[in-house]
DSSP file (Angstrom, degrees, kcal/mol; ACC not computed):
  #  RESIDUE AA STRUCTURE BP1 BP2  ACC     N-H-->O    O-->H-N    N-H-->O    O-->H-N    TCO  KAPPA ALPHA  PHI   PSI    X-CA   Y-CA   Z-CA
    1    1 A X              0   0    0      0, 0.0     2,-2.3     0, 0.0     3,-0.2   0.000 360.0 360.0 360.0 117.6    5.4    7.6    7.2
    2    2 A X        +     0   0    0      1,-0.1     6,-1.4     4,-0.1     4,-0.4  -0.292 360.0 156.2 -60.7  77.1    9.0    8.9    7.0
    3    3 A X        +     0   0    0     -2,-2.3     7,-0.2     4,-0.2    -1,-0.1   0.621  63.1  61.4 -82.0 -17.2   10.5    7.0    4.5
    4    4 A X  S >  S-     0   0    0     -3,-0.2     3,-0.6     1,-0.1     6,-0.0   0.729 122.9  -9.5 -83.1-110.0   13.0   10.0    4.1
    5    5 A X  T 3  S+     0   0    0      1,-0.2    -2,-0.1     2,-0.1    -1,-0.1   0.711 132.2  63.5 -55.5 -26.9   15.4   11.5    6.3
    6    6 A X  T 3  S-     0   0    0     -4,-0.4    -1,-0.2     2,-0.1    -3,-0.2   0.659 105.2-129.4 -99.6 -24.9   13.5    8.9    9.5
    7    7 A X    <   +     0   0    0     -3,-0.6    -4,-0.2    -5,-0.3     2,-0.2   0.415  44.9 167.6 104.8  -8.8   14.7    5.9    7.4
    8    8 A X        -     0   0    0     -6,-1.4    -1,-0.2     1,-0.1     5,-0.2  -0.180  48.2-103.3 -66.7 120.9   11.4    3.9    7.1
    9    9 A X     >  -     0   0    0     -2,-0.2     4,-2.3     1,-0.1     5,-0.2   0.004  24.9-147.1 -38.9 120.3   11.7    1.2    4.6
   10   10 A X  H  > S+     0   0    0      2,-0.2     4,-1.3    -7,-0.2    -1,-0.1   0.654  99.1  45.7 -44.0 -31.3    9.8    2.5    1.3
   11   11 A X  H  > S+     0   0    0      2,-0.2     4,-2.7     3,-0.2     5,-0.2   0.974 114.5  48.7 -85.5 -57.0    8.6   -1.2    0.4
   12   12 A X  H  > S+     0   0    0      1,-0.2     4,-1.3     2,-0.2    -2,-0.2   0.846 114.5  43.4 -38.0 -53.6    7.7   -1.8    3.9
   13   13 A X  H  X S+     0   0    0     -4,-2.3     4,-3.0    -5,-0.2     5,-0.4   0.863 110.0  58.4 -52.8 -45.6    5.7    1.6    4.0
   14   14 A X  H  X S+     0   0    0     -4,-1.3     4,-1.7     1,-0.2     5,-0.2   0.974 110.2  44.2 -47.6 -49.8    4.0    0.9    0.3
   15   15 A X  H  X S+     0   0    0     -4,-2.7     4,-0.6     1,-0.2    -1,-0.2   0.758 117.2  43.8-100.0 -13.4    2.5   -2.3    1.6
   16   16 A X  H  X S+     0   0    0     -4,-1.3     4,-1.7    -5,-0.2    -1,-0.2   0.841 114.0  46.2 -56.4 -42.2    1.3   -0.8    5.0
   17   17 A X  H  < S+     0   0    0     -4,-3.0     4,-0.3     1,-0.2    -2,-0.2   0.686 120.8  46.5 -87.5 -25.2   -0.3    2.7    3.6
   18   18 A X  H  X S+     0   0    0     -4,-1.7     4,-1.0    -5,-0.4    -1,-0.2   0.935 111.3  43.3 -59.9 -51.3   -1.9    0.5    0.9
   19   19 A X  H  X S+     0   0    0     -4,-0.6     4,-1.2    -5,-0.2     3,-0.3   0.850 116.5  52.7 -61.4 -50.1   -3.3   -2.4    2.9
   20   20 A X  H  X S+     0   0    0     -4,-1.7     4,-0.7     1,-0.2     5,-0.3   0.847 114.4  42.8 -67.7 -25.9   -4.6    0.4    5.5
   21   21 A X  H  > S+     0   0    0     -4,-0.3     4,-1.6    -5,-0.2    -2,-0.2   0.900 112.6  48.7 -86.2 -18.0   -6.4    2.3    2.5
   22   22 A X  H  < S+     0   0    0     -4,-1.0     4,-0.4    -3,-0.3    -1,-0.2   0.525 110.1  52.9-112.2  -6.1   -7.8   -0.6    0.8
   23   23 A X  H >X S+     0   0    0     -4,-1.2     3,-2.6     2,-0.1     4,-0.7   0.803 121.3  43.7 -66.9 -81.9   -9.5   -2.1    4.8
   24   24 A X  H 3< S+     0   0    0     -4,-0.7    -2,-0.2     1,-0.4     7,-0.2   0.245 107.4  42.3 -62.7 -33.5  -10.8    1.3    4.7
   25   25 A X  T 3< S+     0   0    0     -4,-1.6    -1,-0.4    -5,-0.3     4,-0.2   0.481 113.8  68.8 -88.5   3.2  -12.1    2.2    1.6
   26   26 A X  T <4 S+     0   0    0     -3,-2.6    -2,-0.2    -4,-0.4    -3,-0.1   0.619 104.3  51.2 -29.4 -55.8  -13.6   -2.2    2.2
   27   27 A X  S  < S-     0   0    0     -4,-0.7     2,-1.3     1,-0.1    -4,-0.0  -0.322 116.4 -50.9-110.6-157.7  -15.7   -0.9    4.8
   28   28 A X  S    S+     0   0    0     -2,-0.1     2,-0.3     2,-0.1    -1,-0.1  -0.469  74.3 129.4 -71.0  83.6  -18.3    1.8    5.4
   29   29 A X        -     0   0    0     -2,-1.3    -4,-0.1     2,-0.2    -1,-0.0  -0.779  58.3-141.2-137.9-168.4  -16.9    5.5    4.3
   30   30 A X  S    S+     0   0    0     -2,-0.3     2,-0.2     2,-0.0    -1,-0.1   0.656  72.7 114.6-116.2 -17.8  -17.7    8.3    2.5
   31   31 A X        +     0   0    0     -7,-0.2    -2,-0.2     1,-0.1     3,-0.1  -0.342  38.3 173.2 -65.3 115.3  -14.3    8.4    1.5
   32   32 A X        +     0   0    0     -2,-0.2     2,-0.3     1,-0.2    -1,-0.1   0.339  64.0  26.8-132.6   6.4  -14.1    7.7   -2.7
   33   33 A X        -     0   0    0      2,-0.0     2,-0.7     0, 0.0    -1,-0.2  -0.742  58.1-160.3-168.1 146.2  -10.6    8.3   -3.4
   34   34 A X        -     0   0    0     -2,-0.3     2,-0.1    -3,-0.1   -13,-0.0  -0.762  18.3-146.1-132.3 119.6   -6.8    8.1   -1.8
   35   35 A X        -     0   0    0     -2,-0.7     2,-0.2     2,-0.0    -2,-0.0  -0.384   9.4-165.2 -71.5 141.8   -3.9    9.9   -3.0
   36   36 A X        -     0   0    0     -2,-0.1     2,-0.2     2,-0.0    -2,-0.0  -0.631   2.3-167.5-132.8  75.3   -0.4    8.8   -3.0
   37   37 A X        -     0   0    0     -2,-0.2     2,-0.6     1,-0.1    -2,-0.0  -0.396   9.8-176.0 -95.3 134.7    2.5   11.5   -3.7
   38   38 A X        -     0   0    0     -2,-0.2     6,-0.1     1,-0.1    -1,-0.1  -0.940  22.9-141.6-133.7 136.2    5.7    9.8   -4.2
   39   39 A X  S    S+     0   0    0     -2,-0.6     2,-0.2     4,-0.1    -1,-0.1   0.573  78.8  13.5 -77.2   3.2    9.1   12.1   -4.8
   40   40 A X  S    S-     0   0    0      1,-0.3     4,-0.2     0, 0.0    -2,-0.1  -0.790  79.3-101.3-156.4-167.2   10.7    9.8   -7.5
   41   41 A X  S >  S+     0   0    0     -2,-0.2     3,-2.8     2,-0.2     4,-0.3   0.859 116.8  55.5 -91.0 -97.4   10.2    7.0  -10.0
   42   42 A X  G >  S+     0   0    0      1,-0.4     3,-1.2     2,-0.2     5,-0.2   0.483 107.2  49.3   6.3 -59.9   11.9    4.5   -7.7
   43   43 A X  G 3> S+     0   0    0      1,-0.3     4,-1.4     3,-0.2    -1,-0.4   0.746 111.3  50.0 -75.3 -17.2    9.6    5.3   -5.0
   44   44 A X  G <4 S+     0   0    0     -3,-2.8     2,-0.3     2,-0.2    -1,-0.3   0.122 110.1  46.4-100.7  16.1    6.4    4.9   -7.5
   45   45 A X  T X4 S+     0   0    0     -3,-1.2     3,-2.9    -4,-0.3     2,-0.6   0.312 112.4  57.3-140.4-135.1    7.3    1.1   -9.2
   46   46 A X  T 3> S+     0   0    0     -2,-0.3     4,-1.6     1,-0.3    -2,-0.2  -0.059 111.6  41.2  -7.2 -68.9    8.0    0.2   -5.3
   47   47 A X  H 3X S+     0   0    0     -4,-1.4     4,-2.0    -2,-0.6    -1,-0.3   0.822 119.9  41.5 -71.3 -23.5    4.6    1.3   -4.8
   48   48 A X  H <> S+     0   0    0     -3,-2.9     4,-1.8     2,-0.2    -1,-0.2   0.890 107.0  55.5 -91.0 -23.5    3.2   -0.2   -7.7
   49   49 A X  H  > S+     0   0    0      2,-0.2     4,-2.1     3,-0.1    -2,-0.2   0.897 114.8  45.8 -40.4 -49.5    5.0   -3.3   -7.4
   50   50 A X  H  X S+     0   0    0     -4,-1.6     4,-1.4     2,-0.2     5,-0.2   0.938 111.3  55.1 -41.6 -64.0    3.0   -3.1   -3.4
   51   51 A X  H  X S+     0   0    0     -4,-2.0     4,-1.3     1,-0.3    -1,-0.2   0.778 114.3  35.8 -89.3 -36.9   -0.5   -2.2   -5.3
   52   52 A X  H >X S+     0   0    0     -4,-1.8     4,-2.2     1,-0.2     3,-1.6   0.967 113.2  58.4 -94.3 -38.4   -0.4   -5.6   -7.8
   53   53 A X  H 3X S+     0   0    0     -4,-2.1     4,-1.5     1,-0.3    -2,-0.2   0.814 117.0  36.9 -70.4 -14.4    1.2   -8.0   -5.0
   54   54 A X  H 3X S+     0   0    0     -4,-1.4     4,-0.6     2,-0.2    -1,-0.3   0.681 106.4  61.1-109.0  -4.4   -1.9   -7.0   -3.2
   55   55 A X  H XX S+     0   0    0     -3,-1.6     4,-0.7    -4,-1.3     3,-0.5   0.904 115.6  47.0 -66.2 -36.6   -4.4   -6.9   -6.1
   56   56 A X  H 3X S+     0   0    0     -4,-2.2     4,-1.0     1,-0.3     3,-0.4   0.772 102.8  52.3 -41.3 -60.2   -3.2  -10.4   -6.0
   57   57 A X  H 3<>S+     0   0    0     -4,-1.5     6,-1.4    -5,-0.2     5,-1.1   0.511 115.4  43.0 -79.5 -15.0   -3.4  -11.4   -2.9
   58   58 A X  H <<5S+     0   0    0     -4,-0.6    -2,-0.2    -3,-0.5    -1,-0.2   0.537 106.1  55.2-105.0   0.9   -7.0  -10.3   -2.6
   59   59 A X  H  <5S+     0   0    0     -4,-0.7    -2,-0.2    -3,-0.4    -3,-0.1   0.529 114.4  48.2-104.7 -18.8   -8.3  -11.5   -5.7
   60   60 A X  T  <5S-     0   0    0     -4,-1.0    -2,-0.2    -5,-0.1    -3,-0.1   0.327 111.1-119.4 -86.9   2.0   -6.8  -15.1   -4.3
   61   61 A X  T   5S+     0   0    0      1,-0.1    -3,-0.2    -5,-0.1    -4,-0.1   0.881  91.6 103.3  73.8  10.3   -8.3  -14.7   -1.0
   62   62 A X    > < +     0   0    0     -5,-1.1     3,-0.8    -6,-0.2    -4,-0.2   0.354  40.8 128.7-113.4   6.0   -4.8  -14.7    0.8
   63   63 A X  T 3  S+     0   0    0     -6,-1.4     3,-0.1     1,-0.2    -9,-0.1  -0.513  83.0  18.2 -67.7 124.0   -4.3  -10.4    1.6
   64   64 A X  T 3  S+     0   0    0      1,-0.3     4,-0.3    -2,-0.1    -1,-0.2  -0.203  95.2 148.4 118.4 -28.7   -3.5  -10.1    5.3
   65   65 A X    X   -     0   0    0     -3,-0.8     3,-2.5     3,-0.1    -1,-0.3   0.208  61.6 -89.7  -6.3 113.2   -2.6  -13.4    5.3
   66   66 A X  T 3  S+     0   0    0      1,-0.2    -1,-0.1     2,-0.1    -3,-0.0  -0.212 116.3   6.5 -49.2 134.1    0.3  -14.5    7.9
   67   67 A X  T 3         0   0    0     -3,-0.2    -1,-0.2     1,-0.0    -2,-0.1   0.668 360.0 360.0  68.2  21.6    3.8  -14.1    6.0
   68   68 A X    <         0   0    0     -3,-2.5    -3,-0.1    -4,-0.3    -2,-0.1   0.502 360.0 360.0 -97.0 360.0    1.8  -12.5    3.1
């Protein structure tokens, strides 16, 4: 996702490319690890901020949830 120069919100993007990696590695694959390269510290506590609201939300049974 172009979060750079193409302007897509970075928080927004964190909690999509997460959500998508963690259906996927959920279901059937062969697939055993997913990488994340982030150009700054900003952009990596935005994505870890993403990665616990949704450890969260799935360890409550609410991820995907409407308005979640």
């Amino acid at each position: 996702m172009g979060t750079g120069v193409a302007g897509f919100p970075l928080e927004e993007c964190a909690n999509i490319m997460l959500r998508e990696v963690v259906e996927h590695l959920l279901g059937e694959t062969s697939l055993e690890a997913a990488h994340f390269v982030l150009f700054d510290d900003a952009a990596k506590e935005i994505f870890e901020r993403a990665w616990e609201k949704l450890q969260s939300e799935l360890a409550s049974g609410t991820a995907g949830a409407k308005g979640a």
